[in-house]
C-alpha positions in Angstrom: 226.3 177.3 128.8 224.8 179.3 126.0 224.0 182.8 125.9 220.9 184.7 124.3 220.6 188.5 123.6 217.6 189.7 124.4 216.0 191.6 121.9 216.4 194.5 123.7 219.8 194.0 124.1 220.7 193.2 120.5 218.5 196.8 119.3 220.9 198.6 122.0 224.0 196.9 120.6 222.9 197.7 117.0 222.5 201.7 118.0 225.9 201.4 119.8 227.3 200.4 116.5 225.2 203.2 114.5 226.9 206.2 117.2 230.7 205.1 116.8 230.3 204.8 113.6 229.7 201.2 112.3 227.1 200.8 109.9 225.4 197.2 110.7 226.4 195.6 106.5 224.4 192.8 104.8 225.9 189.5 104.7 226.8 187.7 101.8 226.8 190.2 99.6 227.5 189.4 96.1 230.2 191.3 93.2 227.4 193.0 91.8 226.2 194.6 94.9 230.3 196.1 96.0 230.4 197.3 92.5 226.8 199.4 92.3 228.2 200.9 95.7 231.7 201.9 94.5 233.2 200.2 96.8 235.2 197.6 94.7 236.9 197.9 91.4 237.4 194.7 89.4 237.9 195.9 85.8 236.0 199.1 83.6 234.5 197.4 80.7 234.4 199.6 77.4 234.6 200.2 74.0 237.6 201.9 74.0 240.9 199.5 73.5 242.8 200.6 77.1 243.6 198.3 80.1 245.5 198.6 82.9 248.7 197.1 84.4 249.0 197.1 87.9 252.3 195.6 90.0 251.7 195.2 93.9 254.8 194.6 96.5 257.0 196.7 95.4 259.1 198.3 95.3 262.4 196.5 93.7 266.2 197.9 93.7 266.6 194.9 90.5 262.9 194.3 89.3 261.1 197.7 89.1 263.8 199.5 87.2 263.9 197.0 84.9 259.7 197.0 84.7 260.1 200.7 84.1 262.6 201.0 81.4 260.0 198.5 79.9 257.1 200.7 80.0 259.1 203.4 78.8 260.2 201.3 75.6 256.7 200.9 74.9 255.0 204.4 75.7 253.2 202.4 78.6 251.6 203.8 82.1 250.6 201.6 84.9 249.9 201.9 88.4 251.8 200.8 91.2 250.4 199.2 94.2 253.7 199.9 96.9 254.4 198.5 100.4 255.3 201.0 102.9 258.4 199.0 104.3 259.5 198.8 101.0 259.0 202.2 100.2 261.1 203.4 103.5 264.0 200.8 101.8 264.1 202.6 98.3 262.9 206.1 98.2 264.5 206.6 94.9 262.5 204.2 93.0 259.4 205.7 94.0 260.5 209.0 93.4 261.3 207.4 89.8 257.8 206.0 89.2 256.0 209.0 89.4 258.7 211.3 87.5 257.8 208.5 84.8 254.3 209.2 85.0 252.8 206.1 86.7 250.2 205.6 89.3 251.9 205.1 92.9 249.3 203.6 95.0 248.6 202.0 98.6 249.3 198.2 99.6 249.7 198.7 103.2 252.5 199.4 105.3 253.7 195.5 106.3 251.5 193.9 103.6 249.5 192.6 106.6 246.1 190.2 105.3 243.2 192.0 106.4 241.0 189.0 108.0 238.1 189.7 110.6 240.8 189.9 113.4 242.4 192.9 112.4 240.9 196.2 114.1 240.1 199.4 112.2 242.9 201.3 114.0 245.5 198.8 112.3 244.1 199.4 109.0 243.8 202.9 109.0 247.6 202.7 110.5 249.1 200.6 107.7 247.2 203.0 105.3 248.0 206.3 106.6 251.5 205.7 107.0 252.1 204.3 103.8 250.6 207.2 102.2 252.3 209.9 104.1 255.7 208.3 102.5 254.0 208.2 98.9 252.8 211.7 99.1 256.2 212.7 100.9 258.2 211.1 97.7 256.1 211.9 95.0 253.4 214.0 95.6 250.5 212.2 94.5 247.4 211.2 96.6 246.0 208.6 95.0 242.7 207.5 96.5 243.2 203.7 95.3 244.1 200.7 97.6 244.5 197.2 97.3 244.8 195.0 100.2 247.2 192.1 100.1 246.4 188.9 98.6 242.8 190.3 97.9 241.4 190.2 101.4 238.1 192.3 102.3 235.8 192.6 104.6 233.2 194.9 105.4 235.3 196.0 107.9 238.0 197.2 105.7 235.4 198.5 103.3 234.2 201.0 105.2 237.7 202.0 107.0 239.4 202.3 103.3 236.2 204.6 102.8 236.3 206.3 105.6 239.8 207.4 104.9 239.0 208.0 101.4 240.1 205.2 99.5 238.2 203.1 97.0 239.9 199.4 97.1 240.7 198.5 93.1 241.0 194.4 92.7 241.9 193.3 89.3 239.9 190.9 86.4 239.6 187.6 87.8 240.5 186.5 84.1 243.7 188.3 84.6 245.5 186.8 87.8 249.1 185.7 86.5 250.1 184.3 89.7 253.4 185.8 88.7 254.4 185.6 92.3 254.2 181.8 92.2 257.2 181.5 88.8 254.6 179.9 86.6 256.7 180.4 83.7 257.6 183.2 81.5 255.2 181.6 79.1 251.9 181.0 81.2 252.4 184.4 82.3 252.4 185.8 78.8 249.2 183.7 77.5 247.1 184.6 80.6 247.5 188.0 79.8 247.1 188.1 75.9 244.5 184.8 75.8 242.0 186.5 77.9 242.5 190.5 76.8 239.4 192.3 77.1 239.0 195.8 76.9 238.7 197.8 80.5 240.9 194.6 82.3 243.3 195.4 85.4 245.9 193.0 84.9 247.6 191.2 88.5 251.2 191.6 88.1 254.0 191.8 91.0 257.6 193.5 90.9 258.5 192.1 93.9 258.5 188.5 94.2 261.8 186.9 95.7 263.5 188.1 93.0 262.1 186.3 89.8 262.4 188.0 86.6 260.0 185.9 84.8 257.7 189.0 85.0 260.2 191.0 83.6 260.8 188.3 80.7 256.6 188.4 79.8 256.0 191.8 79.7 259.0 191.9 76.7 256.4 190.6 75.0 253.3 191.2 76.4 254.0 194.6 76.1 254.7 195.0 71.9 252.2 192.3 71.7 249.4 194.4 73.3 251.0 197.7 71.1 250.4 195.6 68.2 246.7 194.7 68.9 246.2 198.5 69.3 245.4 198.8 73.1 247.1 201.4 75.2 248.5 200.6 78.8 246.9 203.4 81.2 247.0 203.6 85.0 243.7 203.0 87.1 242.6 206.7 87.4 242.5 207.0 83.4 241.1 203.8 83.0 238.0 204.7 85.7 238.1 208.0 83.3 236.4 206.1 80.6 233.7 204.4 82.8 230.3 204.0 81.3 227.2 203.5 83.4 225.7 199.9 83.5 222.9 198.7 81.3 220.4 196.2 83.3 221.3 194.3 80.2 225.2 194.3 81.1 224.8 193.8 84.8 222.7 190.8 84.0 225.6 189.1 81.5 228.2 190.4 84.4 226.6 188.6 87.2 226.3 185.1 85.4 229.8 185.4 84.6 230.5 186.6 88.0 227.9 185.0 90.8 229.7 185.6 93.8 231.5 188.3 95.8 234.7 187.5 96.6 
């Protein structure tokens, strides 16, 4: 048998929502709508030749050192996206990313997919612990978060917020499915075929032990040197955001019609 609300009853259930602390969200909202919020970061699109490489489910005893002595080679910064689990497993490389300068960021304790099932205690759990470790090791705070394999809701919106976190995606030009082994060379021509200006590049330093990420950026890296762009981490990328024209929100919507 069916059920109805009454009217009454849905108003009461709305104001429940309001006093704990849910806000009743729009549905089907679209990229343009999370991005005039804050509440998403895809990419910062400028003038300025800077992007940004970003490695989630880390970290890596074998791949991450070998990512960083990388980035060092080519006077690169980038921001790493760490799982808690991982981070209890090798302090040291943390600890190593952030004397180097990079970006150590949140990506969950247990790199759990954030569907509609999972509660807003078991977010702000896999968050807060993860950061206590990164703060703990390194001493940053950084108030970027990506959830694993891109998953959002409103739900997790609005917990990441609450807890002070803005969630940072990545161009949806610049996915290298690196954790699939592609192949050294479709990683490499994603990245320097579709280079734009302001991009956050998709790359992983954990993924079952592959190196073919490691083999790209060798040349990815003087590649992008030699075009004259500079490798930042998020937080000096958002540094050079420019407000929107109606004329550039316009061009980013066609490119870009949906949310997700």
């Amino acid at each position: 048998m069916a059920w109805k609300l009454s009217s009454a009853l849905m108003l009461s259930f709305a104001g429940l929502l309001l006093t704990t602390g849910f806000t009743v969200q729009p549905v089907n909202k679209t990229r343009k709508d999370y991005e005039a919020t804050g509440d998403i970061v895809w990419e910062v699109p400028m003038k300025e030749k800077l992007i940004a490489l970003t490695f989630d489910d880390g970290p890596s005893p074998r791949t991450t050192p070998m990512i960083l002595d990388l980035l060092a080679r080519n006077e690169a910064k980038a921001t790493f996206f760490v799982v808690g689990k991982r981070v209890e497993q090798f302090p040291d490389v943390i600890k190593r990313e952030a004397l180097e300068g990079h970006e150590v960021a949140n990506h969950t304790y247990s790199h759990i997919y954030f569907n509609r099932q999972v509660s807003a205690v078991k977010i702000t759990d896999e968050l807060a612990r993860t950061q206590k470790m990164i703060t703990d090791l390194t001493g940053q705070n950084c108030q970027w978060f990506r959830p694993p394999g891109g998953f959002f809701n409103d739900k997790v919106i609005y917990t990441a917020r609450k807890n002070g976190y803005t969630l940072v995606l990545w161009s949806w030009h610049q996915d290298t499915k690196d954790w699939s082994t592609p192949g050294v060379d479709k990683i490499v021509n994603k990245v320097l075929n579709n280079l734009r200006n302001g991009d956050i590049v998709l790359l992983h330093d954990h993924i079952n032990g592959s190196l073919q990420t490691v083999r790209a950026l060798e040349k990815i890296l003087p590649e992008l040197k030699k075009r004259g762009y500079t490798m930042v981490t998020v937080t000096e990328l958002l540094r050079h955001k420019k407000p929107k024209t109606q004329l550039s929100i316009i061009e980013e919507t066609k490119r870009h019609p949906i949310g997700k």
